[in-house]
Every structure is written in structure tokens, then in C-alpha cells.
N, C-alpha and C positions, 0 to 999 in steps of 0.2 A: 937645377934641382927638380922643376915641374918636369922635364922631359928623363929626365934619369928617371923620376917615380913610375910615369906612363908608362914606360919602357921594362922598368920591370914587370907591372902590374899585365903589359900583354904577357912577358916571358910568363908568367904564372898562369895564364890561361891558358895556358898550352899550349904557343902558338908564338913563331918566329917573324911575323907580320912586325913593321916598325910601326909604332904608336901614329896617330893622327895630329899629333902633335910634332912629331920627328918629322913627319911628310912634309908640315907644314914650312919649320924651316928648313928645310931640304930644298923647298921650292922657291921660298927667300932666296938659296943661296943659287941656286940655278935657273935662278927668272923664268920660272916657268911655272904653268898653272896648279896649284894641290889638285882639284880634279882628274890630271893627268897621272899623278904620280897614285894616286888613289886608285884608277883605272889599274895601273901595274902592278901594286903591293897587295891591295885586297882579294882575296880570292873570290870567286861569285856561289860557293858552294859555302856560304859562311854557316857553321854549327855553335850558337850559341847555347 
């Protein structure tokens, strides 16, 4: 439920990035650091 909401809530800002929340078990599930996965999803040109 919390990661469906996130998830939307990026899709409405206009933006195809997976939530922070998504990365997070992403990296649960792939044993590997959020930081990393953050490095790859976030863009560095962010327009908020």
C-alpha cells in the first residue's frame, strides 16, 4: 500500500523515477546498498 501510494505520487510529478521507497526494497531484495540503486535511478539534473 505505502509503496503503490509513493509510486503513484512520483508518477504524478511527472517523472518515471521509482519512489525511494521502491529502491529501498529493491535493495532488500538484491542485497545491495539503496545508495547504489539511488546513484542509478535519480537523475542529477533534478527539477523540482
Amino acid at each position: 500500500m505505502g509503496v503503490r501510494g509513493a509510486t503513484v505520487f512520483t508518477y504524478e510529478k511527472g517523472t518515471v523515477r521509482p519512489s525511494v521507497i521502491t529502491l529501498y526494497r529493491l535493495a532488500k531484495v538484491l542485497d545491495c546498498s539503496p545508495t547504489l540503486l539511488l546513484e542509478d535511478f535519480v537523475s542529477p539534473n533534478e527539477e523540482d
